[in-house]
C-alpha positions as CSV (number, residue, x, y, z in Angstrom):
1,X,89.8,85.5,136.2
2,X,88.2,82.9,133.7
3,X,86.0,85.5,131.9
4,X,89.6,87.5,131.5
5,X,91.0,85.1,130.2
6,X,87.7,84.6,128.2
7,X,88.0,88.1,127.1
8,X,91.6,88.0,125.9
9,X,91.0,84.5,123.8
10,X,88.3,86.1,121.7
11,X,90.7,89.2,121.3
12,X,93.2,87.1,120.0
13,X,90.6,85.6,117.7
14,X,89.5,88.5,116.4
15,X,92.9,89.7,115.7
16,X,93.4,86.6,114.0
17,X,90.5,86.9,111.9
18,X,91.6,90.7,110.9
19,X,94.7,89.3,109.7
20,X,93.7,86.7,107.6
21,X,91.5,89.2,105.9
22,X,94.0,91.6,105.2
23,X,96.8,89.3,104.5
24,X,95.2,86.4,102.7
25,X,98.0,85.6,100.2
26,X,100.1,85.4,103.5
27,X,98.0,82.9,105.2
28,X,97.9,81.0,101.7
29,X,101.7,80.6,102.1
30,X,101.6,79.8,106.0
């Protein structure tokens, strides 16, 4: 259960990651 939970945090990290990339000028503004 923990390492799914693991699993999903660094999922949601990446996917954080991925958007900052693309969508610098948004995260400027955020």
């Amino acid at each position: 259960m923990i390492l799914y939970l693991f699993q999903k945090c660094i999922l949601q990290w990446q996917l954080y990651v991925g958007l900052r990339d693309y969508f610098p000028t948004v995260m400027t503004i955020i």
